[in-house]
PDB file with SEQRES, HELIX, SHEET and CRYST1 records, atoms N, CA, C and O in Angstrom:
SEQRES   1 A   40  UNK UNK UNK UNK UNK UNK UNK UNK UNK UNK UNK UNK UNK          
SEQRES   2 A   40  UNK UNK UNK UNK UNK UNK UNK UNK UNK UNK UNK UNK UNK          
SEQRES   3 A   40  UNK UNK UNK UNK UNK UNK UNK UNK UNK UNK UNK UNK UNK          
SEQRES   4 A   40  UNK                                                          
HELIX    1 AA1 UNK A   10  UNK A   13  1                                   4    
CRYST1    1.000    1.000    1.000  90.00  90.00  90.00 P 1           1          
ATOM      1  N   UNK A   1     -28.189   3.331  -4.710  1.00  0.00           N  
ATOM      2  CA  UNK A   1     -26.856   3.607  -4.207  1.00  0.00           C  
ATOM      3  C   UNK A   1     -25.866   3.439  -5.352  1.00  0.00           C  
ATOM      4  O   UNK A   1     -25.815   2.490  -6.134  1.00  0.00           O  
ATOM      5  N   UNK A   2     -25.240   4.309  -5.327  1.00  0.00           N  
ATOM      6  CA  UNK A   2     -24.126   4.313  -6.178  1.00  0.00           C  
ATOM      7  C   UNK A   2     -22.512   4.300  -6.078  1.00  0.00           C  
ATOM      8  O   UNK A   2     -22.267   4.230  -4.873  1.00  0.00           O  
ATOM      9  N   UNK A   3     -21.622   4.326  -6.615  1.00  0.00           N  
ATOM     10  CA  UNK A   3     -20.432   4.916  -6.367  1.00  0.00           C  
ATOM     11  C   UNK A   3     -19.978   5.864  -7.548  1.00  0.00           C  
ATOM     12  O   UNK A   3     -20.100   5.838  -8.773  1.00  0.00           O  
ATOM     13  N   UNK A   4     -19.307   6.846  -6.479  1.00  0.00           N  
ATOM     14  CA  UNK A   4     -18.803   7.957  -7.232  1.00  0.00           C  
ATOM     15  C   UNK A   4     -16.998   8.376  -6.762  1.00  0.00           C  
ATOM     16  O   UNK A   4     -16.591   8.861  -5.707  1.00  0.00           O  
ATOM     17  N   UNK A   5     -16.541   8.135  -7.486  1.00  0.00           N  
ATOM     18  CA  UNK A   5     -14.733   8.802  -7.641  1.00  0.00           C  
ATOM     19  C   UNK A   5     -14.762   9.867  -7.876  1.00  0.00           C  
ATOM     20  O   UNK A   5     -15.371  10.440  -8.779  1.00  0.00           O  
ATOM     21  N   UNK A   6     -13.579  10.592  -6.460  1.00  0.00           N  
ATOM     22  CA  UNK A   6     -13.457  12.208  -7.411  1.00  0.00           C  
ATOM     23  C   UNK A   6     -11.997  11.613  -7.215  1.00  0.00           C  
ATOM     24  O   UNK A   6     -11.507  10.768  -6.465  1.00  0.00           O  
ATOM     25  N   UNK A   7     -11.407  12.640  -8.483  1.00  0.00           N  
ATOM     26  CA  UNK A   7     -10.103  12.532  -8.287  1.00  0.00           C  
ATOM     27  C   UNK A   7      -9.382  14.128  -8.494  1.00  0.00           C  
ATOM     28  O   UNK A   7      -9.548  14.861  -9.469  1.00  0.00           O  
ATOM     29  N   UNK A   8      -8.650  14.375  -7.428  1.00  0.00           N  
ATOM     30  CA  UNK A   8      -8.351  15.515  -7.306  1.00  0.00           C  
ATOM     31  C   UNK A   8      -7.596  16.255  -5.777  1.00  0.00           C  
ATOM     32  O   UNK A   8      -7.617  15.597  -4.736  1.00  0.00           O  
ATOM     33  N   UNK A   9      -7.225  17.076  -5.799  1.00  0.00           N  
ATOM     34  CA  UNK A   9      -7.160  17.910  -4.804  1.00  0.00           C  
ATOM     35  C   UNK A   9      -7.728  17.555  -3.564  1.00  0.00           C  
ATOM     36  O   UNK A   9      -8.293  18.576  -3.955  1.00  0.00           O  
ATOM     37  N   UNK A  10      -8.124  17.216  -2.591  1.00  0.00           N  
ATOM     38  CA  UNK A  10      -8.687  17.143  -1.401  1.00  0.00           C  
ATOM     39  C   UNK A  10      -9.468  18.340  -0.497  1.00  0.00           C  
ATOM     40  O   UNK A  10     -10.599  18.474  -0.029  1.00  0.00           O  
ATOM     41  N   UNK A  11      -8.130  19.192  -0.520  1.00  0.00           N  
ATOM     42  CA  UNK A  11      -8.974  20.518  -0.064  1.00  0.00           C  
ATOM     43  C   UNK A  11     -10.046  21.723  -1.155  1.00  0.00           C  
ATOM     44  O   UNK A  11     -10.675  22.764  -0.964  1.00  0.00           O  
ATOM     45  N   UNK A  12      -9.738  20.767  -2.361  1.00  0.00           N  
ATOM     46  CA  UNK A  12     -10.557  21.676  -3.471  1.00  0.00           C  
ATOM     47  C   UNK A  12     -12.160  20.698  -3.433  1.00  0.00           C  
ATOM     48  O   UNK A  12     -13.278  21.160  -3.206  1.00  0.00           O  
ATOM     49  N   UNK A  13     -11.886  19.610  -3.658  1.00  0.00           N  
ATOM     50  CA  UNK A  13     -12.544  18.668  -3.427  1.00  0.00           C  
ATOM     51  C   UNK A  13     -14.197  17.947  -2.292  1.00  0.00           C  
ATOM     52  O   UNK A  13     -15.328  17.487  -2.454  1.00  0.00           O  
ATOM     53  N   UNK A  14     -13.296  18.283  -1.293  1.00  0.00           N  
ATOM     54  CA  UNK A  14     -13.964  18.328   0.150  1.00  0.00           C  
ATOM     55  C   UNK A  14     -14.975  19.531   0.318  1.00  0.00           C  
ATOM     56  O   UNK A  14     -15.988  19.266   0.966  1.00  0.00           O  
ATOM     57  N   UNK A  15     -14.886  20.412  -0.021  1.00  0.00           N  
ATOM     58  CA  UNK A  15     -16.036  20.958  -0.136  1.00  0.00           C  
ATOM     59  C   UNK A  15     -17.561  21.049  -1.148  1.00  0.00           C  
ATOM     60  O   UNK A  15     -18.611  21.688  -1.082  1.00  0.00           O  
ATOM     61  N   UNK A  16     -17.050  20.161  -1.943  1.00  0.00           N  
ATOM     62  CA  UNK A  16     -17.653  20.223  -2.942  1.00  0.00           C  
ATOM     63  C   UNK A  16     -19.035  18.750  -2.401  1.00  0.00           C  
ATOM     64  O   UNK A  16     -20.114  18.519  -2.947  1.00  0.00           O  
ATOM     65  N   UNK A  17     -18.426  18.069  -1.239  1.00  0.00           N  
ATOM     66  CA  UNK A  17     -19.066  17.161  -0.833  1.00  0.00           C  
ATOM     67  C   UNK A  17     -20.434  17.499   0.374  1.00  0.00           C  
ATOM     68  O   UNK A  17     -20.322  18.375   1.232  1.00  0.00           O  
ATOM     69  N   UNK A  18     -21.393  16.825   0.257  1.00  0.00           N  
ATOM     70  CA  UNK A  18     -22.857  16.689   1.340  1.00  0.00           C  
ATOM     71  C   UNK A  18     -22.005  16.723   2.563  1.00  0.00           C  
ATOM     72  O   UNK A  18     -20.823  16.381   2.599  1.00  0.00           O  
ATOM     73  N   UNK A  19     -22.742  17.183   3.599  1.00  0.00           N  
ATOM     74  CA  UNK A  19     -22.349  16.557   5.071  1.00  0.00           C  
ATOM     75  C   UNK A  19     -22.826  15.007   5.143  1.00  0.00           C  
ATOM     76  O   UNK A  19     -23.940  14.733   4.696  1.00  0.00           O  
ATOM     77  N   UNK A  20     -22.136  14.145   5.609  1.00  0.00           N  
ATOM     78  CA  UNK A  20     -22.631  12.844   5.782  1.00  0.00           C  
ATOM     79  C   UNK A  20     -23.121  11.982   4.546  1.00  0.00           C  
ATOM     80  O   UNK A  20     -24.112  11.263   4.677  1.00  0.00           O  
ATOM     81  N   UNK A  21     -22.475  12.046   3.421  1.00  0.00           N  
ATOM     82  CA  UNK A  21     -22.285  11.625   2.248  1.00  0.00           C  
ATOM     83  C   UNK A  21     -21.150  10.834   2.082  1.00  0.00           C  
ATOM     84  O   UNK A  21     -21.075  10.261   0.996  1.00  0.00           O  
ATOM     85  N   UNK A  22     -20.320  10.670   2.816  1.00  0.00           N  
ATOM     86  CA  UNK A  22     -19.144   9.340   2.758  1.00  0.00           C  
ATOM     87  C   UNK A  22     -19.269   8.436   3.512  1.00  0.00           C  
ATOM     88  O   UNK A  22     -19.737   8.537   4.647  1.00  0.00           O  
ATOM     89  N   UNK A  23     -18.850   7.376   2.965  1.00  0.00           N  
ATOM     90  CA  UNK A  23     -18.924   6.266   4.084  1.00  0.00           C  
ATOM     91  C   UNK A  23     -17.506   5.612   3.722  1.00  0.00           C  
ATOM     92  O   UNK A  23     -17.171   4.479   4.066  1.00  0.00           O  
ATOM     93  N   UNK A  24     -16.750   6.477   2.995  1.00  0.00           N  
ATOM     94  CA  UNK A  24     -15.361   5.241   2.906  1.00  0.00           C  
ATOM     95  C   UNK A  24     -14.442   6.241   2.032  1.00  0.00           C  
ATOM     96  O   UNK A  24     -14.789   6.166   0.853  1.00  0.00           O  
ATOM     97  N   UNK A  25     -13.390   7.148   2.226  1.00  0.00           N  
ATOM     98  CA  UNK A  25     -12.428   7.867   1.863  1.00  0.00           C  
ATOM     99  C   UNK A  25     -10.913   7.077   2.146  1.00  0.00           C  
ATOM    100  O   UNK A  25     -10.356   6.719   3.184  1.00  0.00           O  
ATOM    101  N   UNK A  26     -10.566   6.999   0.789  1.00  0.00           N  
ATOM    102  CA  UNK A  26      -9.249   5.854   1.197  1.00  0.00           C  
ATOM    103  C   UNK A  26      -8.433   6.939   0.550  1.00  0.00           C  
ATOM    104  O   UNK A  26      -8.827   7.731  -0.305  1.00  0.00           O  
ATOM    105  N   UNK A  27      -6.946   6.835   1.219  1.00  0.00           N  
ATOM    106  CA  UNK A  27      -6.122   7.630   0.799  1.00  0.00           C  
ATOM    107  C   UNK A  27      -4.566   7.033   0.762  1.00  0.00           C  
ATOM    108  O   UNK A  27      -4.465   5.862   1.130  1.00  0.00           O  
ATOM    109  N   UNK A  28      -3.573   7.583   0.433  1.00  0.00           N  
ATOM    110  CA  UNK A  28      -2.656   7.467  -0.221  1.00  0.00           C  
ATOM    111  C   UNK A  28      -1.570   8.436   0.406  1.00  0.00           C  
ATOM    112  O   UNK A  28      -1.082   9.407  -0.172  1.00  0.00           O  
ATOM    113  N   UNK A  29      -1.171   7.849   2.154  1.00  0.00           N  
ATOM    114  CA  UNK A  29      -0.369   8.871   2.528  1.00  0.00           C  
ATOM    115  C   UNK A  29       0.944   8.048   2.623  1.00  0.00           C  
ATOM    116  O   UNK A  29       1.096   6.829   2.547  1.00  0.00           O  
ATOM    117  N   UNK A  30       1.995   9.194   2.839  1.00  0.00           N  
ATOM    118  CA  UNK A  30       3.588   8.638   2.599  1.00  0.00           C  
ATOM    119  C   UNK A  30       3.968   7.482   3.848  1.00  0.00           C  
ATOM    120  O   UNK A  30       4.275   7.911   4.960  1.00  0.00           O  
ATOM    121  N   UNK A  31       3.922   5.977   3.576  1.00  0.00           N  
ATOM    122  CA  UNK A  31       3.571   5.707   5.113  1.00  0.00           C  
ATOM    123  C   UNK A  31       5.053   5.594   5.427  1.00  0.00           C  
ATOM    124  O   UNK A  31       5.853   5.737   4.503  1.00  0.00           O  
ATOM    125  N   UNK A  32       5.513   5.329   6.757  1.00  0.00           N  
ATOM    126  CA  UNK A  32       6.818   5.144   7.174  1.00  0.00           C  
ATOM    127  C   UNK A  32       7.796   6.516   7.216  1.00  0.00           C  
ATOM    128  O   UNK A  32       9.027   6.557   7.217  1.00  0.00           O  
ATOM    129  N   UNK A  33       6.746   7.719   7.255  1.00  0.00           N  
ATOM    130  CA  UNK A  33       7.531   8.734   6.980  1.00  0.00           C  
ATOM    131  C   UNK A  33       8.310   9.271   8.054  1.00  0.00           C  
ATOM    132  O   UNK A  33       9.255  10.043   7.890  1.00  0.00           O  
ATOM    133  N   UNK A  34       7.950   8.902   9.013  1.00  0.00           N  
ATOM    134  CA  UNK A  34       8.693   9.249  10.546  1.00  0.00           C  
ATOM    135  C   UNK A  34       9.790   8.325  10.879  1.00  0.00           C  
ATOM    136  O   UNK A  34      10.760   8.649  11.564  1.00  0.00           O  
ATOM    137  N   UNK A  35       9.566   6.985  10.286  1.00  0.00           N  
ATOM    138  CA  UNK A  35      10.602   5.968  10.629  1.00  0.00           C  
ATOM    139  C   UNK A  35      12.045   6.586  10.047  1.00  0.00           C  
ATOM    140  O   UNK A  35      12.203   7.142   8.961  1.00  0.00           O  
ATOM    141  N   UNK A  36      13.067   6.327  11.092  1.00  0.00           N  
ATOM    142  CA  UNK A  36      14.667   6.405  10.586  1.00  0.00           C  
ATOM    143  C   UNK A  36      15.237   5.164   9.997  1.00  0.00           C  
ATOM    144  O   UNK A  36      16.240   4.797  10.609  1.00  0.00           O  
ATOM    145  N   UNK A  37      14.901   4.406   8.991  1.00  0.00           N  
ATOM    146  CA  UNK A  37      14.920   2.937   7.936  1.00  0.00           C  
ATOM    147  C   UNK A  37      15.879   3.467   7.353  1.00  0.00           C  
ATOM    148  O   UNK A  37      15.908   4.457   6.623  1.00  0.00           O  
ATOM    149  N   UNK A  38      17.027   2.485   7.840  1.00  0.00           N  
ATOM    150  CA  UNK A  38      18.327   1.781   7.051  1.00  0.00           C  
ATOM    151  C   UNK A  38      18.549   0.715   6.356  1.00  0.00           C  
ATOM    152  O   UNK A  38      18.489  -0.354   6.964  1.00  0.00           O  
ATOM    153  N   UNK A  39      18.800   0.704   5.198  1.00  0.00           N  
ATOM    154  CA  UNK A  39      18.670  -0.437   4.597  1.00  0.00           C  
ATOM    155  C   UNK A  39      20.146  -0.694   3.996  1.00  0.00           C  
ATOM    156  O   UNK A  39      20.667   0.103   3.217  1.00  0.00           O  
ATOM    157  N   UNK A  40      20.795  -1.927   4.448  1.00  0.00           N  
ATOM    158  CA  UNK A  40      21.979  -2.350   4.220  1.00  0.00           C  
ATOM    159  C   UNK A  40      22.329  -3.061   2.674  1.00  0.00           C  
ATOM    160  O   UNK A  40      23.461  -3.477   2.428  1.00  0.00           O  
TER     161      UNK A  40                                                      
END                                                                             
């Protein structure tokens, strides 16, 4: 067992992957993006 990083694109990416070859995709989305946050 190994680990392997891609770094890149997602939708370029994702195909390039096995079916059932991940067990852990961490990502990096804008969080709080729906919240209306005022900051005084």
């Amino acid at each position: 067992m190994g680990i392997r990083i891609l770094l890149g694109d997602c939708r370029d990416k994702l195909n390039t992957l096995q079916d059932g070859s991940v067990d852990l995709f961490p990502t990096d989305p804008p969080y709080a993006i729906s919240r209306d946050v005022q900051i005084a």
